[in-house]
C-alpha positions as CSV (number, residue, x, y, z in Angstrom):
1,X,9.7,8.8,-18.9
2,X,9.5,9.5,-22.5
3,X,11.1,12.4,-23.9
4,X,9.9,14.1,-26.8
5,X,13.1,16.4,-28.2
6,X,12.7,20.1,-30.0
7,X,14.4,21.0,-32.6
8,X,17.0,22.8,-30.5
9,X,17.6,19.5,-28.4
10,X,17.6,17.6,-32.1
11,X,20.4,19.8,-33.2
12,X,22.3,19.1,-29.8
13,X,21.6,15.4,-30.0
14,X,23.2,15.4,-33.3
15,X,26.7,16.9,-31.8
16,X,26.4,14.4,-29.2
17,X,26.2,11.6,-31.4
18,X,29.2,13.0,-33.7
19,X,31.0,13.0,-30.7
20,X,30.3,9.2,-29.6
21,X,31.0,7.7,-33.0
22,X,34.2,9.7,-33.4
23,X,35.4,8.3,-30.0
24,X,34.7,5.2,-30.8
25,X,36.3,5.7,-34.2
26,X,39.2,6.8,-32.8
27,X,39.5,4.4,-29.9
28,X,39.1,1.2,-32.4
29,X,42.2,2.9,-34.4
30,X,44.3,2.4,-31.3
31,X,42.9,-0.9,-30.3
32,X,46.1,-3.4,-30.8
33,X,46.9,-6.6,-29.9
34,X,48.6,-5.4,-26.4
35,X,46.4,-2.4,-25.6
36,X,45.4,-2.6,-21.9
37,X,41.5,-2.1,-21.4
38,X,42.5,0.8,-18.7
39,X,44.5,2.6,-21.2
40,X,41.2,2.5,-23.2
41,X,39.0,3.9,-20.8
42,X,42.1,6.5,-20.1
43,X,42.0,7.5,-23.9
44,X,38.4,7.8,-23.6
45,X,38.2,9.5,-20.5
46,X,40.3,12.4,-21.7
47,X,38.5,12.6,-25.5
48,X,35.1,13.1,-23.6
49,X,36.2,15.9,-21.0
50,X,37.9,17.5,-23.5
51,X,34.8,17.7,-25.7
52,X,33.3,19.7,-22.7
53,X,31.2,16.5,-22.6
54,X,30.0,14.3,-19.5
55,X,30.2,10.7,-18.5
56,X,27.2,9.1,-18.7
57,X,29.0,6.0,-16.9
58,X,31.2,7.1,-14.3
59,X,28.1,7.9,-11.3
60,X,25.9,5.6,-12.4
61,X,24.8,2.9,-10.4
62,X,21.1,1.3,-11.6
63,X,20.0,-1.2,-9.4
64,X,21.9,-4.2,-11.6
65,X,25.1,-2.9,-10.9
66,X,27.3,-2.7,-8.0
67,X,27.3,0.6,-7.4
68,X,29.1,3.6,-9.4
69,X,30.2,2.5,-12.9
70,X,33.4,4.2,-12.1
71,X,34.5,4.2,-15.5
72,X,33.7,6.0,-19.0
73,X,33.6,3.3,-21.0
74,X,32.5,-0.5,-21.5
75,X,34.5,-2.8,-22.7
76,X,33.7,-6.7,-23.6
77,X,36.4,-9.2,-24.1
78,X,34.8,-12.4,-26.0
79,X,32.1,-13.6,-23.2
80,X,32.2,-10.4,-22.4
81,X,28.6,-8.9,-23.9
82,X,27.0,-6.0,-21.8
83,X,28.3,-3.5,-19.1
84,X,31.7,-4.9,-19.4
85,X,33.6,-3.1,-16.5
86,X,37.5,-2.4,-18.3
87,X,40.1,-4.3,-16.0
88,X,44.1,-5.2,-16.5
89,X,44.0,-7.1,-19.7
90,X,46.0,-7.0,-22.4
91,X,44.0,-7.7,-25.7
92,X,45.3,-10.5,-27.4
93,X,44.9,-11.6,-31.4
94,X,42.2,-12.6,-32.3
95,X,39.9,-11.0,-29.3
96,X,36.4,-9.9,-29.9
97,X,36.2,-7.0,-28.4
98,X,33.1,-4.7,-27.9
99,X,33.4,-0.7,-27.0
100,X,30.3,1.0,-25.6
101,X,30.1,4.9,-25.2
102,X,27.2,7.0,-23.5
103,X,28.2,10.7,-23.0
104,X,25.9,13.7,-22.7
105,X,26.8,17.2,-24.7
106,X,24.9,20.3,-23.6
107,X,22.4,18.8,-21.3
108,X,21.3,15.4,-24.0
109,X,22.6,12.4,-24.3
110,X,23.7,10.0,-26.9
111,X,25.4,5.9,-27.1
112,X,26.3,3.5,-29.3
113,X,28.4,0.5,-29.4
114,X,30.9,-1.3,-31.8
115,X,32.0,-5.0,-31.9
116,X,35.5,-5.7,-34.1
117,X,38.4,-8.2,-33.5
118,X,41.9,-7.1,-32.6
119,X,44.7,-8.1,-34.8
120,X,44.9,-10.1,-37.5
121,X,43.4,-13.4,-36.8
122,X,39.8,-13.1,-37.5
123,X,37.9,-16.3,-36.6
124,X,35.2,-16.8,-39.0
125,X,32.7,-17.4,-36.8
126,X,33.2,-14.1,-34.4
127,X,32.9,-12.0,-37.6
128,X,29.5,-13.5,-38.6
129,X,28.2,-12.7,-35.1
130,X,29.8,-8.8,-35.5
131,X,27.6,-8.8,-39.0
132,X,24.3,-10.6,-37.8
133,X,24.3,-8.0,-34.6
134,X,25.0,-5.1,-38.0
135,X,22.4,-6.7,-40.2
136,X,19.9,-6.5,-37.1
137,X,20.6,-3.1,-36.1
138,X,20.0,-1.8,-40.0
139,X,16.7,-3.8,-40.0
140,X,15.7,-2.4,-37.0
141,X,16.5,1.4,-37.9
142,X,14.7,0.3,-41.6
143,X,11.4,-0.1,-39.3
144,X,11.3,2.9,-37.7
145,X,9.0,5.8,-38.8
146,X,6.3,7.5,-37.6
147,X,3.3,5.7,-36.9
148,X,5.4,2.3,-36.2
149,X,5.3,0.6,-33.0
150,X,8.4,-0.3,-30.7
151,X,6.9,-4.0,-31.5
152,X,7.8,-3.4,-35.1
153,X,11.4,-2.4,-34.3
154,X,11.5,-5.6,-32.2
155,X,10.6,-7.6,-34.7
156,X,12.9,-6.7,-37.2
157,X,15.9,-6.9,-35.2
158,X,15.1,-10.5,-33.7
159,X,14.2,-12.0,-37.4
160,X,17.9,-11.5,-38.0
161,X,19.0,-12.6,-35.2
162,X,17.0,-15.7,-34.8
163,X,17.7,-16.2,-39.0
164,X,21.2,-16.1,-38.4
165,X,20.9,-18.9,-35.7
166,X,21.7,-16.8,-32.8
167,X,19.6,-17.0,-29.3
168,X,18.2,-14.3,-28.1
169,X,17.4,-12.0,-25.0
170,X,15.1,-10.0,-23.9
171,X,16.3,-8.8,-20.6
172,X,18.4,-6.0,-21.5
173,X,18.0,-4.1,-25.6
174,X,17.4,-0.7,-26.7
175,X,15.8,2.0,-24.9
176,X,14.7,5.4,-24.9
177,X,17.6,8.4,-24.7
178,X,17.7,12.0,-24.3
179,X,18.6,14.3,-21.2
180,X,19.7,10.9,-19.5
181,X,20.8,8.0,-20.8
182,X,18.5,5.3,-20.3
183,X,15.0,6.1,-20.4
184,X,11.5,4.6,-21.3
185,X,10.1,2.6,-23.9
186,X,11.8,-0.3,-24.0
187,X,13.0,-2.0,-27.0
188,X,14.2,-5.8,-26.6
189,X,15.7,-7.7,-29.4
190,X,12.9,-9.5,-30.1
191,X,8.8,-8.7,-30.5
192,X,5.8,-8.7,-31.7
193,X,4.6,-6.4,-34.5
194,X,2.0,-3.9,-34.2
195,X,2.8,-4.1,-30.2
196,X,4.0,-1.3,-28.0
197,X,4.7,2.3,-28.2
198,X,3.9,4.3,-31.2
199,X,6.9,6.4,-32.6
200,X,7.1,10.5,-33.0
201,X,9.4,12.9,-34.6
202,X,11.2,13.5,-32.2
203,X,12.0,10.8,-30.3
204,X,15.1,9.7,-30.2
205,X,16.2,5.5,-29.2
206,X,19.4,3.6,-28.9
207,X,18.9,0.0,-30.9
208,X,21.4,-2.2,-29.7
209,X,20.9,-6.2,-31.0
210,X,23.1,-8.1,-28.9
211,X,24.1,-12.0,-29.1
212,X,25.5,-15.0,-27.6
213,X,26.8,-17.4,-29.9
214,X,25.1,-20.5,-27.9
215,X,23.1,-19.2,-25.1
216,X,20.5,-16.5,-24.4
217,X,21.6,-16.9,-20.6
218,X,23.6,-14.1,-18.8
219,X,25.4,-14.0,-15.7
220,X,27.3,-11.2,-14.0
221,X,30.9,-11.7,-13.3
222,X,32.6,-10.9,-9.7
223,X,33.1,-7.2,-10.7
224,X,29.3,-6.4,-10.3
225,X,29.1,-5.2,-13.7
226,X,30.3,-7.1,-16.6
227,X,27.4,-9.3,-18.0
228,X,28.9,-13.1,-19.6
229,X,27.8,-15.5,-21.6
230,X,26.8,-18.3,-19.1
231,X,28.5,-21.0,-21.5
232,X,31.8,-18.7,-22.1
233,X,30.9,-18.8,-25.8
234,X,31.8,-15.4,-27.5
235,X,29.4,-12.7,-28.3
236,X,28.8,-9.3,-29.7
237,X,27.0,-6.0,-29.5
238,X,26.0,-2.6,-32.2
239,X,24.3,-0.1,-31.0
240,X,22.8,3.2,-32.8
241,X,21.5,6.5,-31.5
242,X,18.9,7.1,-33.6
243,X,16.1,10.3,-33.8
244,X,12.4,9.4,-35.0
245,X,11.8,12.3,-38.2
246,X,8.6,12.9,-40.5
247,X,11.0,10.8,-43.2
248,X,12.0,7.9,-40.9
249,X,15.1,7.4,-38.6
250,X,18.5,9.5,-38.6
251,X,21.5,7.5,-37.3
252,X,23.2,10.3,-35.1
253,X,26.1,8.2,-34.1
254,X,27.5,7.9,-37.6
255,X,31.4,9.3,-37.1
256,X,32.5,12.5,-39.5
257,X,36.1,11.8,-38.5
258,X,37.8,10.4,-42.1
């Protein structure tokens, strides 16, 4: 299914974004070396209902997974890259960490994700995967417009990627949002241009580049959920809600919280 939004649902898409970048914002404030990943998921658990918002994790159970989410939020320690199910761990220095939020505000959805380290060591080489995973997501909003293809998008975000050296999947990327969270086209981290689905006003999509730092293999840990690099190497993950306009692409997950 692909959802066209009215300008209501646009104005509603836009207060749900606020609200996922500002919980995000928030939650990477709090983020310490120390900070258990279930006090996370408690902090965002309680900022979402009492937002009058919904979960778009907690009953979701997509054929990958291992049934209900059971959470609100993912959370990726180091290997740690997609769907990362929060556990008892303690974040250490120096941990990449990556926080990804879905909720839905008055009946539409919006999600985005954010990679940082915790504390104060900052390896050099984690911090060049956080910024090739930024560069790509900007390169990939830059290319869509109306009139552009999904292939375009595509495109854009896997030159960076592949640029900066970096592997690259095509199994799980960005997709299509709007009264529920994951919905048709498709948009993988790497394509061809002129390929795919042409863009509307409208239209809203979630970009998320994604890496590995030595491997484009995956595999699921023994929660069900949490997707790892196959190696162990360390990887990281930004994600945008974005809406297609006559003028280009508006970034509704930008936070307004100072």
């Amino acid at each position: 299914m692909i959802e066209i939004l009215s300008p209501a649902e646009l104005l509603r898409a836009k207060e749900a974004g606020a609200l996922v970048a500002n919980i995000l914002h928030t939650l990477k404030g709090r983020c310490t070396v120390g900070t258990n990943l279930l006090d996370i998921d408690q902090w965002a658990k309680v900022m979402i209902l009492e937002a009058g918002a919904v979960s778009c994790y907690v009953d979701y159970a997509p054929s990958f997974g291992r049934g209900p989410f059971g959470h609100y939020i993912c959370t990726g320690v180091n290997d740690a890259v997609l769907h990362g199910l929060p556990r008892d761990y303690a974040l250490a220095d120096g941990d990449l960490l990556t926080l990804d939020l879905a909720v839905s505000l008055r009946g539409v959805a919006a999600d985005s994700a954010i990679s940082f380290i915790v504390g104060e060591s900052k390896p050099a080489q984690s911090v060049a995967m956080i910024d090739a995973t930024e560069r790509a997501l900007r390169a990939g909003i830059a290319a869509a417009r109306p009139g552009a293809r999904i292939g375009d998008l595509s495109y854009a975000i896997g030159s960076v990627l592949s640029e900066a050296g970096y592997p690259v999947n095509t199994e799980f990327g960005g997709h299509g949002i709007g009264s529920t969270m994951h919905q048709d086209p498709h948009v993988p981290n790497m394509g061809r241009p002129g390929r795919g689905y042409k863009l509307r006003p409208g239209l809203l999509l979630a970009l998320e580049p994604w890496v590995m730092a030595n491997t484009a293999e995956l595999v699921t840990d023994a929660d069900g959920w949490t997707l790892r690099s196959v190696t162990g190497c360390r990887t990281a993950h930004s994600e945008h809600t974005i809406a297609i306009t006559k003028d280009g692409a508006e970034i509704l997950t930008l936070p307004t919280l100072p």
